[in-house]
Backbone as a chain_set.jsonl record, in Angstrom:
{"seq": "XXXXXXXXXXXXXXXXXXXXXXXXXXXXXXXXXXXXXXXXXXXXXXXXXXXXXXXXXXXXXXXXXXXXXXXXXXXXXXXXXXXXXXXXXXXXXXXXXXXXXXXXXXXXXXXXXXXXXXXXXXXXXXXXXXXXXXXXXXXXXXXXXXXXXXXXXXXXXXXXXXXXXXXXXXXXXXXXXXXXXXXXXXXX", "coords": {"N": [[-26.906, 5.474, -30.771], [-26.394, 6.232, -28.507], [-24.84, 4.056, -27.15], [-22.589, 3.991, -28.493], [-21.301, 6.171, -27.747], [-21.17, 6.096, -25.145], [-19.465, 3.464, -25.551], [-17.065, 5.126, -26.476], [-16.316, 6.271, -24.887], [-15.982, 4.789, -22.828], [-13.024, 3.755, -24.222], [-11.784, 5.952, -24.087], [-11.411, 6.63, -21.264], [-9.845, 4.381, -21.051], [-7.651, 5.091, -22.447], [-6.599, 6.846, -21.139], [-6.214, 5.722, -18.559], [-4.51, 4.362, -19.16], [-2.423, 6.033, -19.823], [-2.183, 7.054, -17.34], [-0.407, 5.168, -16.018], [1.778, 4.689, -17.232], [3.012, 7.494, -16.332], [3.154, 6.521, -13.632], [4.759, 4.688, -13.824], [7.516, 6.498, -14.675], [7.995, 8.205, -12.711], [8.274, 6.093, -11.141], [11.26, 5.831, -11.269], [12.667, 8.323, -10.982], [12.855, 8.15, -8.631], [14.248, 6.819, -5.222], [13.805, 7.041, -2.504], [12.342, 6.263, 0.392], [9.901, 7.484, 1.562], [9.43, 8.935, -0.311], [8.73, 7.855, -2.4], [6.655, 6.328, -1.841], [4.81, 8.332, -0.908], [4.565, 9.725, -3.589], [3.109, 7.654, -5.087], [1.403, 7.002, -3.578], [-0.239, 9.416, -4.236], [-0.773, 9.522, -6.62], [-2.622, 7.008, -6.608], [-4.627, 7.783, -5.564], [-5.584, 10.025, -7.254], [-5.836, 8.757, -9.761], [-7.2, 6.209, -9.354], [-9.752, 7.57, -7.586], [-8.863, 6.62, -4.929], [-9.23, 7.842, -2.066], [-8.033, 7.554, 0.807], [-5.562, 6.648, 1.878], [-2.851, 4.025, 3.502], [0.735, 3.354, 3.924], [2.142, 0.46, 5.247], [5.51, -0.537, 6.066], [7.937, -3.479, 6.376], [11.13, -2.826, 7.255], [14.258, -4.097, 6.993], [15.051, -6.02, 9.648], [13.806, -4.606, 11.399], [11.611, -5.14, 14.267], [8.602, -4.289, 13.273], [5.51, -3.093, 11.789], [6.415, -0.02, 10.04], [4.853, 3.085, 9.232], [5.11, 3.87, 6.178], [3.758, 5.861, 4.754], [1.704, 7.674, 3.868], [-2.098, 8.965, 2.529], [-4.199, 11.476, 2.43], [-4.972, 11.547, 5.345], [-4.766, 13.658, 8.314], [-1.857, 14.249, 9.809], [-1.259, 13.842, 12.606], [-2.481, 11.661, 13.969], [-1.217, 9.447, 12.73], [1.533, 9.479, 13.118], [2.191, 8.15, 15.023], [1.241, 5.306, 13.798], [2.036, 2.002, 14.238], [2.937, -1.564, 13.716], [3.619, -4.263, 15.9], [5.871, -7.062, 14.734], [5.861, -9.285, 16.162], [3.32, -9.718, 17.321], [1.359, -12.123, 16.774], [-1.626, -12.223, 17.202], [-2.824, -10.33, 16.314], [-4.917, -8.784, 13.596], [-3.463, -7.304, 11.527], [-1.272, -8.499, 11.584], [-1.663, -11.121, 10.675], [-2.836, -10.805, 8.102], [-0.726, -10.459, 7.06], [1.003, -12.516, 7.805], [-0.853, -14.082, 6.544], [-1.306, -13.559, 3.451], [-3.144, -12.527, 2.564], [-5.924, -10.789, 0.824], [-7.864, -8.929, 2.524], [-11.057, -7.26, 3.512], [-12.65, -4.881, 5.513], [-15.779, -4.282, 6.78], [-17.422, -1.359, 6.93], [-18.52, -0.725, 10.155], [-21.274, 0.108, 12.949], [-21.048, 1.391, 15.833], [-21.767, -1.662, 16.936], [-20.315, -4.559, 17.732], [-18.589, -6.54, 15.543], [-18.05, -9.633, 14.646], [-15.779, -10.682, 13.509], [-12.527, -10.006, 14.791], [-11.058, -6.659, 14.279], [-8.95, -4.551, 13.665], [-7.974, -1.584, 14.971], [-7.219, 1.265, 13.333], [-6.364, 4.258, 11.07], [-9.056, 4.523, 9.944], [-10.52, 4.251, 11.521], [-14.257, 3.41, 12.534], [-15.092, 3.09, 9.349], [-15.431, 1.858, 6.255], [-12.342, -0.441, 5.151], [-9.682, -1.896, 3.442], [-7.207, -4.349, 3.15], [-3.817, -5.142, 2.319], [-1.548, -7.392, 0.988], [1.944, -6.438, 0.356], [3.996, -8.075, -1.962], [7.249, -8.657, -3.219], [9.163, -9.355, -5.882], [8.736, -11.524, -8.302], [6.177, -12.363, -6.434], [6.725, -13.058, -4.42], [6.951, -15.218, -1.197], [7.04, -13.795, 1.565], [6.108, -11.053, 2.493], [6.389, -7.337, 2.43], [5.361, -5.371, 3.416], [2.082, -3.637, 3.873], [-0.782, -2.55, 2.356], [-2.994, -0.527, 3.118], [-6.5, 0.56, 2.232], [-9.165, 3.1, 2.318], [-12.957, 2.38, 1.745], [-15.731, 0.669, 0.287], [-15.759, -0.839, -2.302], [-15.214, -2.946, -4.539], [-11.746, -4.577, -5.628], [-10.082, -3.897, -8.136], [-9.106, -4.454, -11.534], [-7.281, -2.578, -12.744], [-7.054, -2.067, -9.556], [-5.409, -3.806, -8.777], [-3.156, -4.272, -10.646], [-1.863, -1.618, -9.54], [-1.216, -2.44, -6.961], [0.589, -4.45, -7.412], [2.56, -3.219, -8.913], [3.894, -0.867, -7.207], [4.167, -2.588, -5.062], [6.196, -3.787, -6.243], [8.334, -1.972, -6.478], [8.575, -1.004, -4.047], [9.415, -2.682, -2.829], [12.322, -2.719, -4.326], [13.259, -0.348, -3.359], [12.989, -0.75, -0.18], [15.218, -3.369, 0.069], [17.466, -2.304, -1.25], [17.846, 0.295, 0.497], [18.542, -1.652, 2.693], [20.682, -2.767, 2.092], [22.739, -0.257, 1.499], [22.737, 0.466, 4.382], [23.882, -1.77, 5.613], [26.543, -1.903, 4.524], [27.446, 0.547, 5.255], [27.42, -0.341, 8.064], [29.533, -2.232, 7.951], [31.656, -0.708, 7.225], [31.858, 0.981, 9.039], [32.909, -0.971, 10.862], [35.144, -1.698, 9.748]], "CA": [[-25.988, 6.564, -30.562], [-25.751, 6.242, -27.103], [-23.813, 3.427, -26.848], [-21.346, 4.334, -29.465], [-20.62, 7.449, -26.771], [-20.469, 4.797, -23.62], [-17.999, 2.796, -25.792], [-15.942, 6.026, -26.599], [-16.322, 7.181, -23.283], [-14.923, 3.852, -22.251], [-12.119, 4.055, -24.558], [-10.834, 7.185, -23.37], [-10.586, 6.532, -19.901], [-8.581, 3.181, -21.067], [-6.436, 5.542, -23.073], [-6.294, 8.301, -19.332], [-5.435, 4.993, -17.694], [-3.021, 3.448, -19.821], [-1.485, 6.867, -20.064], [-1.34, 7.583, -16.233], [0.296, 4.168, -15.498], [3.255, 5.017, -17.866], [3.197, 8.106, -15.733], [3.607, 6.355, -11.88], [6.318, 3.968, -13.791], [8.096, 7.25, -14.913], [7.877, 8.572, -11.602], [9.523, 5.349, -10.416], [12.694, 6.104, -12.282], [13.316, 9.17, -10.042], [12.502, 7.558, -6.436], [15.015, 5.777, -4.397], [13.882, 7.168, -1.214], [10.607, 5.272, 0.579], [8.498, 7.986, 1.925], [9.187, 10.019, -1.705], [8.231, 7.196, -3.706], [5.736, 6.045, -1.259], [3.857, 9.509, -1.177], [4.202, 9.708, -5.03], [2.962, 6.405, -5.411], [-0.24, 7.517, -2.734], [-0.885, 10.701, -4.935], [-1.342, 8.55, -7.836], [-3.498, 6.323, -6.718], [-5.873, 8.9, -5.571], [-5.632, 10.498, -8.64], [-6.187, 8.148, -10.873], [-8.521, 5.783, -9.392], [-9.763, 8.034, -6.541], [-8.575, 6.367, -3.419], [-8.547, 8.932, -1.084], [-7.295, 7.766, 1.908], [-4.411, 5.152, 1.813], [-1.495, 3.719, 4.298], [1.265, 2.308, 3.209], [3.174, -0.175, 6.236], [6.41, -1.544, 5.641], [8.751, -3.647, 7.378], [12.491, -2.694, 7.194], [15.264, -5.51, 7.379], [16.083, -6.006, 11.166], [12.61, -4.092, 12.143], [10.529, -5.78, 14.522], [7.201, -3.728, 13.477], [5.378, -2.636, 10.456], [6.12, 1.036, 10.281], [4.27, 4.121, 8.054], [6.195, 4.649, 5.302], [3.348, 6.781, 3.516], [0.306, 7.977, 3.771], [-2.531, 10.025, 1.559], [-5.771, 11.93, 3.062], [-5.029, 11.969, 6.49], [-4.22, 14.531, 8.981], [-0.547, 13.474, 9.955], [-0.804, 13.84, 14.383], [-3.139, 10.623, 14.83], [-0.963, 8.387, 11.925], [2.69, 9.618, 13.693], [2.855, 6.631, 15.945], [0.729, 4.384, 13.558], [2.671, 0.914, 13.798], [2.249, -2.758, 14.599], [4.778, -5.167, 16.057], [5.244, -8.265, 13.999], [5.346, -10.063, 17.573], [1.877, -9.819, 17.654], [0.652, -12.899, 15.989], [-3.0, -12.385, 16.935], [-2.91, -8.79, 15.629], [-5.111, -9.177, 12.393], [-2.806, -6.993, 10.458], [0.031, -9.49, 11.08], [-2.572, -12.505, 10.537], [-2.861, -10.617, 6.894], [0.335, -10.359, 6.444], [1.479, -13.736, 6.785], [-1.48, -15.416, 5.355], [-0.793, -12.793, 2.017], [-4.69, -12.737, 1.503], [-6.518, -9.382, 0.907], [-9.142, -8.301, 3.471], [-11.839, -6.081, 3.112], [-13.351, -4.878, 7.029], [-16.589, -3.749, 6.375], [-17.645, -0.358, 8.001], [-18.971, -0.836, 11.575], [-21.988, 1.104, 13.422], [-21.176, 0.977, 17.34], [-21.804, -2.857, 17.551], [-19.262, -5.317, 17.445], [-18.434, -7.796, 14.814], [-17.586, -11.202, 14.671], [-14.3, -10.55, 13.181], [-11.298, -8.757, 15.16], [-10.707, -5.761, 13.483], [-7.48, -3.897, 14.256], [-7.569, 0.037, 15.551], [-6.726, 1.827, 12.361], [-6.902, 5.504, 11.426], [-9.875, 3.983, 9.342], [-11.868, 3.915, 12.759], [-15.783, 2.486, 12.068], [-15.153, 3.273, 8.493], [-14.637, 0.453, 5.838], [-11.147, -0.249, 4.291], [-8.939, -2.956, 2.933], [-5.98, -4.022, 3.337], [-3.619, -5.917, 0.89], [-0.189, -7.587, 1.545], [2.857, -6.372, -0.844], [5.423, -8.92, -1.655], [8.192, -7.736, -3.996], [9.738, -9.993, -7.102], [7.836, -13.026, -8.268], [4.98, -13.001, -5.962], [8.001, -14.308, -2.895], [6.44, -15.431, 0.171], [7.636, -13.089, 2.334], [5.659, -9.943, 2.483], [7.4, -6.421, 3.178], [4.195, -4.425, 4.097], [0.268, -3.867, 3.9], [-1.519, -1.096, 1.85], [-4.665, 0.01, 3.372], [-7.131, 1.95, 1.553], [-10.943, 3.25, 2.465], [-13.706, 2.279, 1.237], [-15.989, -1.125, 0.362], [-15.97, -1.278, -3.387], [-14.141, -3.922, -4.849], [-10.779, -4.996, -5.935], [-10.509, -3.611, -9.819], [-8.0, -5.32, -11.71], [-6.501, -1.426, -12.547], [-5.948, -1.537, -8.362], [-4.576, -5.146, -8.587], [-1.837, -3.765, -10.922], [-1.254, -0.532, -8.986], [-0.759, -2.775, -6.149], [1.95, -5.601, -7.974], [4.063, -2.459, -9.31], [3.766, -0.638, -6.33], [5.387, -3.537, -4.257], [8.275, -4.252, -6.948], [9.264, -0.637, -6.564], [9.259, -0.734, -2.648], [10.787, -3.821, -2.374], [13.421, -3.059, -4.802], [13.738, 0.152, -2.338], [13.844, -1.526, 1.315], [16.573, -4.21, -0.848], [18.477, -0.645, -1.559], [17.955, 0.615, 1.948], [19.92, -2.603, 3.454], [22.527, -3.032, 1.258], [23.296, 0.589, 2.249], [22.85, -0.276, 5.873], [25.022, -3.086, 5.164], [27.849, -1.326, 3.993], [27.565, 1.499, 6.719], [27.814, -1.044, 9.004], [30.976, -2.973, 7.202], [32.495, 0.172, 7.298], [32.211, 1.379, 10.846], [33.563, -1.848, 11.653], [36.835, -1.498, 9.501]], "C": [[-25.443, 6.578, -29.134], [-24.566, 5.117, -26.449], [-22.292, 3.495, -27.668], [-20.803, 5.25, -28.387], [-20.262, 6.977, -25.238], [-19.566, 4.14, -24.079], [-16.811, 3.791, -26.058], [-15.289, 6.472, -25.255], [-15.174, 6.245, -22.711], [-13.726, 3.582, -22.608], [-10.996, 4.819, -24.236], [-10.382, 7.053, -22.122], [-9.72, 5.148, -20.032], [-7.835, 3.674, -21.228], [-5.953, 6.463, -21.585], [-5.372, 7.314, -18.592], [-4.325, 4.468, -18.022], [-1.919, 5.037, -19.953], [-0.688, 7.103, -18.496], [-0.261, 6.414, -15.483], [1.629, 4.091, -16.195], [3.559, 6.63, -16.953], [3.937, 7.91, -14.604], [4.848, 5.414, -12.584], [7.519, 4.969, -14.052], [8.669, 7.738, -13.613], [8.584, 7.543, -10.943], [10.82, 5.441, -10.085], [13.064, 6.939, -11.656], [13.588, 8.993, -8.657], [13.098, 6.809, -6.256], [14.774, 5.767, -2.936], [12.222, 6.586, -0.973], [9.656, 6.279, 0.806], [8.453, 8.876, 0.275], [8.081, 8.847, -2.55], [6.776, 6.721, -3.022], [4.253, 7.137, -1.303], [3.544, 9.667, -2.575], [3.128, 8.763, -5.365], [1.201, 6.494, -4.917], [-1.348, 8.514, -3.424], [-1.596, 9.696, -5.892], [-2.694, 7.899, -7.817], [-5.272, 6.644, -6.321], [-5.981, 9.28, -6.5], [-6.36, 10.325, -9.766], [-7.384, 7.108, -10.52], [-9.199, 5.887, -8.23], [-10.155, 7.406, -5.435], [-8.634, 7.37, -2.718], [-8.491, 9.424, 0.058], [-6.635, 6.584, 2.151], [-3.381, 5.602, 2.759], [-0.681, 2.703, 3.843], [2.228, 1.899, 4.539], [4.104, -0.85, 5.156], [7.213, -1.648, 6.652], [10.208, -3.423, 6.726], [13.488, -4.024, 7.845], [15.751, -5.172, 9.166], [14.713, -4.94, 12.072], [11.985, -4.784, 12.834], [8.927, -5.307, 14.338], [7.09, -3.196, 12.066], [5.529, -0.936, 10.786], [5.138, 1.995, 9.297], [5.42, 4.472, 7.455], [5.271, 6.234, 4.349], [2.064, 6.781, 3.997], [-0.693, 8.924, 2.994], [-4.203, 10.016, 2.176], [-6.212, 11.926, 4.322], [-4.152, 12.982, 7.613], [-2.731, 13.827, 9.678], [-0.519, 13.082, 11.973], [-1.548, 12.36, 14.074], [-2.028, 9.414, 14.143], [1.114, 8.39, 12.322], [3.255, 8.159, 14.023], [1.911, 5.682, 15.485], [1.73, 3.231, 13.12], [2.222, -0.335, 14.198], [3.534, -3.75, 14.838], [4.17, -6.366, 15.247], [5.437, -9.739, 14.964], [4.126, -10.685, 17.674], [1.307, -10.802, 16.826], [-0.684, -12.748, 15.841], [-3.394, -10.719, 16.151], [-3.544, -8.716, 14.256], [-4.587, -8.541, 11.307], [-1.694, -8.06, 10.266], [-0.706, -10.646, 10.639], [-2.812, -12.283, 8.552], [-1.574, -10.66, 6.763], [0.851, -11.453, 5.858], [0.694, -14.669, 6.301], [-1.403, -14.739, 3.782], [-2.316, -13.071, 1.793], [-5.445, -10.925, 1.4], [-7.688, -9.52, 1.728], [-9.942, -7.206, 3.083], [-13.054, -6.053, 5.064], [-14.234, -3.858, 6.529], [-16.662, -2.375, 7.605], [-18.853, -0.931, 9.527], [-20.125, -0.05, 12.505], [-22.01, 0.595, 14.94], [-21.056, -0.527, 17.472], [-21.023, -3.51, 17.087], [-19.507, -6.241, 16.29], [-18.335, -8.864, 15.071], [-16.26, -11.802, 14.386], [-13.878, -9.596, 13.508], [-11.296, -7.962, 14.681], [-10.012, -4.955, 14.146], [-7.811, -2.523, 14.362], [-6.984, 0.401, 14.409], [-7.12, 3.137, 12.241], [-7.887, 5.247, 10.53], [-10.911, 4.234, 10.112], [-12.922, 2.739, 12.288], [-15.388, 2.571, 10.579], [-14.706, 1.681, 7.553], [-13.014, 0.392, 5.124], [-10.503, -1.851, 4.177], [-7.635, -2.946, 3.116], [-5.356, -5.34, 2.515], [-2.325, -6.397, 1.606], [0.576, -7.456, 0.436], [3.745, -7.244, -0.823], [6.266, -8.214, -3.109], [8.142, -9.172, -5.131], [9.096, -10.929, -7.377], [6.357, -13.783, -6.935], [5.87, -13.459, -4.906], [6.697, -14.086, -1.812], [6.177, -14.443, 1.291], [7.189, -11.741, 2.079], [6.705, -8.434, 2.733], [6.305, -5.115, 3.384], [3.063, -4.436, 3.618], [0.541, -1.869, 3.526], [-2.768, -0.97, 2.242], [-5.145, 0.765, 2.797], [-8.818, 1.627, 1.931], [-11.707, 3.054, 1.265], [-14.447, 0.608, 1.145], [-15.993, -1.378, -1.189], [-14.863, -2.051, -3.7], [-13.195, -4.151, -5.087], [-11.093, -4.729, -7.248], [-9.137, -4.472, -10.464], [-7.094, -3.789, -11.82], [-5.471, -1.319, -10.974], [-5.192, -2.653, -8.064], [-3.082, -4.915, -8.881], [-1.196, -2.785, -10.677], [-0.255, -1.254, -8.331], [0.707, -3.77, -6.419], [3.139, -4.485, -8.167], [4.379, -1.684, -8.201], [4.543, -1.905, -4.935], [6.527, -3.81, -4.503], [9.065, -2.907, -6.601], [9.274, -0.819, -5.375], [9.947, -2.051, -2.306], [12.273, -3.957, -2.86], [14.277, -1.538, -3.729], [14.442, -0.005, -1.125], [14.778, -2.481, 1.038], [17.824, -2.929, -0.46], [19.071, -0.5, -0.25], [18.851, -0.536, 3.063], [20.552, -2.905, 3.119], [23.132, -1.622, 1.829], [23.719, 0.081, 3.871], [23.942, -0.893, 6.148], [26.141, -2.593, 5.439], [27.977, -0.455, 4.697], [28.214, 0.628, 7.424], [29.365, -1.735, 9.284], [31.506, -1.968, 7.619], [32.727, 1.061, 8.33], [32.892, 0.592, 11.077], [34.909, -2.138, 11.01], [37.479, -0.547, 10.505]], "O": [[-24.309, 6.873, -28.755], [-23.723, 5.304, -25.572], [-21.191, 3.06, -27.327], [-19.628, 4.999, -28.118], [-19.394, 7.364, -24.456], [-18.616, 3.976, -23.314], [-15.66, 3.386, -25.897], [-14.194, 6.85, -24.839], [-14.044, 6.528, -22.311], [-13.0, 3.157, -21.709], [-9.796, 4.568, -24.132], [-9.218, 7.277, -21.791], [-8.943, 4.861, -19.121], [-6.851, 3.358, -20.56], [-4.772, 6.53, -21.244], [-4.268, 7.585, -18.12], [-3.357, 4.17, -17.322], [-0.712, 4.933, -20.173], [0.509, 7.254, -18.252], [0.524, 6.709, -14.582], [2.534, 3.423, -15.695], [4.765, 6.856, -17.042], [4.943, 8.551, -14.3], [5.904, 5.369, -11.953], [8.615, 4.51, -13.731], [9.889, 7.649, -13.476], [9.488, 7.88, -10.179], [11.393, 5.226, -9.017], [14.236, 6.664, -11.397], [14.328, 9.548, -7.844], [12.899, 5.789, -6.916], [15.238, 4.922, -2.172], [11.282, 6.501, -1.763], [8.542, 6.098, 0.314], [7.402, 9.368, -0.135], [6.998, 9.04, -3.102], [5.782, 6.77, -3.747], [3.094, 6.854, -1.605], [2.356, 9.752, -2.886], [2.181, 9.228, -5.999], [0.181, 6.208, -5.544], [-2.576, 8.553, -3.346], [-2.738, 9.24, -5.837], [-3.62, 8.069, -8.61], [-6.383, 6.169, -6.557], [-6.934, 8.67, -6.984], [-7.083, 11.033, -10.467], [-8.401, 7.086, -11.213], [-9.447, 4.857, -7.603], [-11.277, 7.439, -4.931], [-7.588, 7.994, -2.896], [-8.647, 10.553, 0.524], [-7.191, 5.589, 2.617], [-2.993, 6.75, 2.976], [-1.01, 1.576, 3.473], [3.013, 2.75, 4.959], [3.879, -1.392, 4.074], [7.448, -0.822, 7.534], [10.378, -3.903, 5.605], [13.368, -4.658, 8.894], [16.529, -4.352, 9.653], [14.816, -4.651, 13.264], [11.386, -5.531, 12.061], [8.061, -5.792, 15.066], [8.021, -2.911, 11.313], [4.842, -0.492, 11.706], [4.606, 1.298, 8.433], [6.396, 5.096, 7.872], [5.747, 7.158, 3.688], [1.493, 5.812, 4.497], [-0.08, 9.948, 2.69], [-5.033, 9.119, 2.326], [-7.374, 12.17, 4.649], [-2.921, 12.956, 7.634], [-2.847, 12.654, 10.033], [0.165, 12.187, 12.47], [-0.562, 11.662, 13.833], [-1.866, 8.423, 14.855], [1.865, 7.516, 11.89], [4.153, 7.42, 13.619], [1.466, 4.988, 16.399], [2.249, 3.254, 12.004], [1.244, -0.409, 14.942], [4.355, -3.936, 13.94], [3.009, -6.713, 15.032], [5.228, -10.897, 14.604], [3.88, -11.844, 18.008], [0.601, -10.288, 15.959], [-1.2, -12.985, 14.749], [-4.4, -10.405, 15.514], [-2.645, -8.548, 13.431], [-4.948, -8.887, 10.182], [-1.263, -8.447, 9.18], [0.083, -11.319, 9.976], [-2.926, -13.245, 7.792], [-1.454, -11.284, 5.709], [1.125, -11.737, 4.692], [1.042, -15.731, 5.786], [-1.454, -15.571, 2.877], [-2.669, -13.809, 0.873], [-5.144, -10.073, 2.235], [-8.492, -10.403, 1.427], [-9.512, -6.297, 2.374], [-13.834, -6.885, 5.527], [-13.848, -2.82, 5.992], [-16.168, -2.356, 8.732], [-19.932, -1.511, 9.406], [-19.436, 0.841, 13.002], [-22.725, -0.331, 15.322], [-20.124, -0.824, 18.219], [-20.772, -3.277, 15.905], [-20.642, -6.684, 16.117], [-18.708, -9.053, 16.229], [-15.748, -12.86, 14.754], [-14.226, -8.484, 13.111], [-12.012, -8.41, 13.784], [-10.404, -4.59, 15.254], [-8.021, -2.232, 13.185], [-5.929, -0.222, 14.29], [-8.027, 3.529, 12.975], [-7.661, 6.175, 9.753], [-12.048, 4.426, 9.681], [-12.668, 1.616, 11.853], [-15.264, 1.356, 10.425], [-13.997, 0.751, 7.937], [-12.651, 1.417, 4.547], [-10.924, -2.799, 4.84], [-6.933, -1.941, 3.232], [-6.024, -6.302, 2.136], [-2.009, -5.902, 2.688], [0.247, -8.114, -0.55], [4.406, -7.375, 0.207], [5.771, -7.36, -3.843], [7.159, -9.913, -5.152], [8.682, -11.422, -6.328], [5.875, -14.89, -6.694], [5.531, -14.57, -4.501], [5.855, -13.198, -1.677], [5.078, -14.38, 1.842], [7.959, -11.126, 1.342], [7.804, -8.615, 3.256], [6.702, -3.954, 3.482], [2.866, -5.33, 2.794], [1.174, -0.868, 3.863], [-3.656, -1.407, 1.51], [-4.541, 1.821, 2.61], [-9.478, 0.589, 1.895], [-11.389, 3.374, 0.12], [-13.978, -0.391, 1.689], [-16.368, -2.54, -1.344], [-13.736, -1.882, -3.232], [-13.01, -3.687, -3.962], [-12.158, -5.145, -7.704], [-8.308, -5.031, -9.746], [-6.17, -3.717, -11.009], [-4.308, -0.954, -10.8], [-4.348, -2.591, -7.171], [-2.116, -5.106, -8.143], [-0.103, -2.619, -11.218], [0.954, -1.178, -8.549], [1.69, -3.746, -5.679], [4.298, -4.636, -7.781], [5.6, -1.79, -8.084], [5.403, -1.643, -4.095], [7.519, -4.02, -3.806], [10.29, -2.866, -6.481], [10.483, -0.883, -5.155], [10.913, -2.243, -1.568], [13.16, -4.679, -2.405], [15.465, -1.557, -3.408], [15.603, 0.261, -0.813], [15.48, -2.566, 2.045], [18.716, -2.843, 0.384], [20.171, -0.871, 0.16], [19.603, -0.221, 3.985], [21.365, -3.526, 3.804], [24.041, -1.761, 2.647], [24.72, -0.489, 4.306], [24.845, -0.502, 6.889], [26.732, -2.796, 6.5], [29.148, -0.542, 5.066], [29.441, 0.667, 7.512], [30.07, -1.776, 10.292], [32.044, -2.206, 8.701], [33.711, 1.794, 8.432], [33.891, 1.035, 11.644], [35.757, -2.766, 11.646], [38.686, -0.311, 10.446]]}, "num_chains": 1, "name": "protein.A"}
């Protein structure tokens, strides 16, 4: 009997999950702007598979630095001026970026590591950080999702993270074609 009620059990939250992920793609469908869809996108993932405390960097066409487009579970003064130039080669957020590998920086007690670990509003705490690329997996990253904690990579946050990049990349795309055309059109 008991496992009949662990396999139902497990059922249901397939059916919670498969329901709330037709939810955040619904929610796509209204968002053109980055910090809307970005914050939506943050709620969610707390929500549903309680993250709850994520940053979302992205770089903008013609940016030299990753900026905050989004954030969820932190007080907003310390994460204001959270950015990183993409100058900084030794910077191990840019070192994730362009090697596109996921990290996981374990939490820290006073003594140093062995591996760099970048100043985040994370502090000692552990967190991960992921690199988004937009359409087909491209090369070319367009920002890092950090989120607390040390438990693993689920495949649920694998596919947060894939749809979650197509939608901001098909955003910052958006955002410089506008640009674009501003620009064109000052200069008529």
């Amino acid at each position: 009997m008991a496992r009949g009620n662990r396999r139902e059990s497990a059922w249901v939250d397939t059916a919670d999950i498969e329901t709330s992920r037709i939810d955040l793609l619904e929610g796509f469908l209204s968002r053109s702007e980055l910090a809307d869809c970005t914050e939506f996108s943050l709620e969610w993932l707390a929500s549903t598979l309680g993250v709850s405390h994520s940053i979302c960097l992205v770089r903008r066409e013609g940016d030299t630095a990753l900026t905050l487009a989004g954030s969820y579970g932190f007080e907003s003064n310390p994460l204001g001026s959270f950015s990183v130039s993409i100058d900084d080669w030794r910077h191990p957020l840019i070192q994730i970026l362009a090697n596109r590998r996921h990290t996981l920086f374990p939490a820290v007690s006073g003594a140093a590591t062995g591996r760099r670990r970048p100043a985040t509003p994370f502090e000692n705490n552990a967190f991960h950080v992921m690199p988004l690329r937009g359409e087909g997996g491209s090369d070319e990253a367009i920002g890092l999702l950090l989120w607390g904690g040390a438990r693993r990579l689920t495949p649920d946050l694998e596919w947060f993270i894939s749809v979650f990049a197509l939608k901001l990349a098909q955003v910052v795309r958006r955002l410089a074609l506008s640009e674009g055309d501003r620009k064109q059109e000052y200069e008529r």
